[in-house]
C-alpha positions as CSV (number, residue, x, y, z in Angstrom):
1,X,-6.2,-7.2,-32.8
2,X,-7.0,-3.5,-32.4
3,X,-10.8,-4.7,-30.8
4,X,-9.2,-7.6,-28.5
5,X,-6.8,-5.1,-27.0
6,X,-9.7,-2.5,-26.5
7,X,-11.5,-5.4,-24.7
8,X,-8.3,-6.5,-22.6
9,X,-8.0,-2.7,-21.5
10,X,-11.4,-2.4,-20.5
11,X,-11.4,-6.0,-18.8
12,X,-8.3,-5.2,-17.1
13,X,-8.5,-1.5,-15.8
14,X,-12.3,-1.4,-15.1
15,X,-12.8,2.0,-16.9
16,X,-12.9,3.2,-20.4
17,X,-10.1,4.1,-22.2
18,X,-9.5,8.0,-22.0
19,X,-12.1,10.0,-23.1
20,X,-9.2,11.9,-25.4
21,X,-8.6,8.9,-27.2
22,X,-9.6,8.6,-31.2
23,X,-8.6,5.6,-33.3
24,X,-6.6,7.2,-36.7
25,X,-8.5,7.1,-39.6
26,X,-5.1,5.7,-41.6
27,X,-6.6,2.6,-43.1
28,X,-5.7,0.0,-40.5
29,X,-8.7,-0.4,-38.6
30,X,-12.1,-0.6,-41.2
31,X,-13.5,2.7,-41.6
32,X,-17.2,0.9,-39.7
33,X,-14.6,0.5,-36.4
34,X,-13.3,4.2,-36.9
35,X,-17.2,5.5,-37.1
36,X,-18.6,3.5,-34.2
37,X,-15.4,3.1,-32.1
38,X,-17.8,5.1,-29.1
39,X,-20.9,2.8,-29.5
40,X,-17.8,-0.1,-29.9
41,X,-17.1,0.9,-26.2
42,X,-20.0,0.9,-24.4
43,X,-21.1,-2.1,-25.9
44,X,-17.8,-3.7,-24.3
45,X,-18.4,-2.1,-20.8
46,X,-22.0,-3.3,-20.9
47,X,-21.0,-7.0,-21.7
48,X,-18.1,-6.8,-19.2
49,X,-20.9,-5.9,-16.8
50,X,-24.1,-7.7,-17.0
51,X,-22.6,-10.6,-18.7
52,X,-25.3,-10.5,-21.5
53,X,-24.9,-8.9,-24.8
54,X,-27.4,-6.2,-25.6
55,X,-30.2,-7.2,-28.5
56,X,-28.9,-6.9,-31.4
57,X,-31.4,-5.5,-34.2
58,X,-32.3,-8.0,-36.8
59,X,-31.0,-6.7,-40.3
60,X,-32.7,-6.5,-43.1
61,X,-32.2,-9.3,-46.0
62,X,-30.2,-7.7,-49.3
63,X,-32.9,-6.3,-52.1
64,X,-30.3,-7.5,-54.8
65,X,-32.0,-9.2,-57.7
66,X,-31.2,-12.8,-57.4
67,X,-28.1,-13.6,-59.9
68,X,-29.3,-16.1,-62.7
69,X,-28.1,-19.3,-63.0
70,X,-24.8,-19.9,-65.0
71,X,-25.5,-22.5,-68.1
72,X,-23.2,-25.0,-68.1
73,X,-20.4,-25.1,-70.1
74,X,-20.6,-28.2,-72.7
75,X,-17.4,-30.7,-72.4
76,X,-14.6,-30.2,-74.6
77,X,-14.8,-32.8,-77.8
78,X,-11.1,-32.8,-78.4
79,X,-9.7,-36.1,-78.3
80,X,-7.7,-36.6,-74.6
81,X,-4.1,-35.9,-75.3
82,X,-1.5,-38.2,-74.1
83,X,0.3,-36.7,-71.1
84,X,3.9,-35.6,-70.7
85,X,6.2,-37.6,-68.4
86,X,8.6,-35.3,-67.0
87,X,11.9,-37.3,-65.6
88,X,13.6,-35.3,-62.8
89,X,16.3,-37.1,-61.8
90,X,18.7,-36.7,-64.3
91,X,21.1,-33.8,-64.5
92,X,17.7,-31.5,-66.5
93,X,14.4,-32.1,-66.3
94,X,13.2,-32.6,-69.7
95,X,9.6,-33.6,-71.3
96,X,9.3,-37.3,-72.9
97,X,7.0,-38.6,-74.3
98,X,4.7,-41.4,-72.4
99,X,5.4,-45.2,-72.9
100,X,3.7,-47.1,-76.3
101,X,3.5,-50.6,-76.3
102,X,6.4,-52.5,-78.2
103,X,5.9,-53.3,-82.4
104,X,8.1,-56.2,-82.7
105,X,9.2,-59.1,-80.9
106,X,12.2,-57.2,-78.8
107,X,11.9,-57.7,-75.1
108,X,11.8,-55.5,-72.4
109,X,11.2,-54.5,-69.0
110,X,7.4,-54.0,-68.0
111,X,7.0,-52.7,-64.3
112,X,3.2,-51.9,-63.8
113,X,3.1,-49.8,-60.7
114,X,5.3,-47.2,-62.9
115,X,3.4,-47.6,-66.0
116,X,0.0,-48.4,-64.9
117,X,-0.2,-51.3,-66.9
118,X,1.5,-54.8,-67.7
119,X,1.3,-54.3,-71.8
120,X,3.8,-51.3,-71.8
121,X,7.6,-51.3,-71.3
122,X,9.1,-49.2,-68.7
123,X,11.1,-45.7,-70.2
124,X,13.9,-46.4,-67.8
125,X,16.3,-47.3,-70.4
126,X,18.7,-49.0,-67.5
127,X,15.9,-51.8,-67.1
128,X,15.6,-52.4,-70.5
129,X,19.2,-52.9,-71.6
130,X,19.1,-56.6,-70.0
131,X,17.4,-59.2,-68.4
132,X,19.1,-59.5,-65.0
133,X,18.9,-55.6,-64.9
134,X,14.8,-55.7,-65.0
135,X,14.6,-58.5,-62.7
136,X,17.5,-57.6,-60.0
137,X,17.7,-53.9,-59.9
138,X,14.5,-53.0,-61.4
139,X,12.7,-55.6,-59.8
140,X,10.3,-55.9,-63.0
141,X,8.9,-58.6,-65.7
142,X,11.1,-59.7,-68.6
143,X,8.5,-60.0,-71.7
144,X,8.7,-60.0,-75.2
145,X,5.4,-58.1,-75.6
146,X,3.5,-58.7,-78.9
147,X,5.3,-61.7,-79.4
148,X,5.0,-65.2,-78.3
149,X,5.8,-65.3,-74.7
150,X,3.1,-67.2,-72.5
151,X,4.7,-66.5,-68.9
152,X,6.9,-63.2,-68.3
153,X,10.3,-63.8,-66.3
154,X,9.4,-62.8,-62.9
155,X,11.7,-61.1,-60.4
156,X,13.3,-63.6,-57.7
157,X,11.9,-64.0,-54.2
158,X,14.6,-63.9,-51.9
159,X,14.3,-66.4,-49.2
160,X,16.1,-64.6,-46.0
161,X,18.7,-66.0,-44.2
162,X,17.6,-68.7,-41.3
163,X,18.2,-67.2,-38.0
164,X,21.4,-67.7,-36.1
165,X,21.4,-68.3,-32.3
166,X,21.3,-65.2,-30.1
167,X,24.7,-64.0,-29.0
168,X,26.3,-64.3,-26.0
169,X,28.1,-62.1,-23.3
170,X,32.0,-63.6,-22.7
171,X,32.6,-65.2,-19.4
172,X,32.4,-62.4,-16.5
173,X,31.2,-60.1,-18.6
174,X,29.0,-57.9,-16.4
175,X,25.1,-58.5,-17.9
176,X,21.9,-56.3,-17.9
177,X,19.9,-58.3,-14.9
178,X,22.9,-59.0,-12.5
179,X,21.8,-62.1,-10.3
180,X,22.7,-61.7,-6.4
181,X,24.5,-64.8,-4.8
C-alpha cells in the first residue's frame, strides 16, 4: 500500500514527495523499501515521465547446490481400516461403527445411495423397524439379505394427480387483459 500511495502522490502532485521525508524503519515496510526508498522515487518520476521503465539489470541465477531428490516414501502395508460413520443429527454426535451385511434371514432396509451398496442394510434404525417405514418414509428396498429373496420390495411410484381445468375469474370480476367494447 505504502508504494501505491507514493505512486498516487507523485502521479497526482507532479513533484516528489518532500525532500524531509524518511519512511520509519519500524517493521512495516521491508527493510529493501526503507534502504532504497530514494532510488524507489526516481524510478517513479522517471516512469511517470517517459512512460518507459528504465532497464532493469539482469540478476544473477542462485549458486545454491541443487537440493537432491526426496526418495519416495513406500505405501503403508496395514490393512485399510473400516471408516467411522459419525451421525449428526441426533441430540450428540457420536462415532458408530459402519454398516456389515446381515447373518441371518432378518430383513431390512437397504438404501444404496447412503450405503454405497445394495448388500448392506441401512444404520437408520427408523427404516429398519418395518416394512412400510423403508418403503414410504425411507423410500428404500425391503430385503431379506442372505436369505432367499429373489426380487426386493421396491418403494411405490406415485402416479400424480390428473390435472384439473384452469380456474376461472367470477362473473365481472375485473381480469388481467381488460378487452375494450
Amino acid at each position: 500500500y505504502f508504494l501505491a500511495a507514493l505512486i498516487t502522490y507523485i502521479s497526482i502532485t507532479g513533484q516528489a514527495p518532500p525532500a524531509d521525508y524518511a519512511p520509519s524503519n519500524d517493521g512495516v515496510l521491508l527493510p529493501e523499501v526503507v534502504d532504497n526508498y530514494g532510488q524507489i522515487v526516481g524510478l517513479i518520476i522517471d516512469l511517470l515521465e517517459t512512460g518507459t521503465p528504465p532497464p532493469i539489470p539482469p540478476v544473477a541465477a542462485p549458486t545454491d547446490p541443487p537440493v537432491a531428490p526426496v526418495a519416495p516414501v513406500a505405501a503403508p502395508t496395514d490393512p485399510p481400516v473400516a471408516p467411522v460413520v459419525v451421525v449428526t443429527d441426533g441430540p450428540s454426535a457420536q462415532p458408530v461403527e459402519p454398516p456389515s451385511p446381515p447373518t441371518g434371514n432378518d430383513p431390512c432396509c437397504i438404501q444404496p445411495e447412503i450405503t454405497g451398496s445394495d448388500q448392506v442394510c441401512t444404520t437408520v434404525d427408523y427404516c429398519n423397524q418395518q416394512e412400510s417405514h423403508c418403503i414410504g418414509d425411507c423410500e428404500g428396498d425391503w430385503v431379506v439379505l442372505g436369505g432367499n429373496n429373489p426380487e426386493p420390495t421396491q418403494s411405490p411410484v406415485v402416479a400424480p394427480p390428473p390435472p384439473t381445468s384452469a380456474p376461472t375469474a367470477p362473473a365481472g370480476a375485473p381480469t388481467a387483459f381488460p378487452t375494450t367494447s
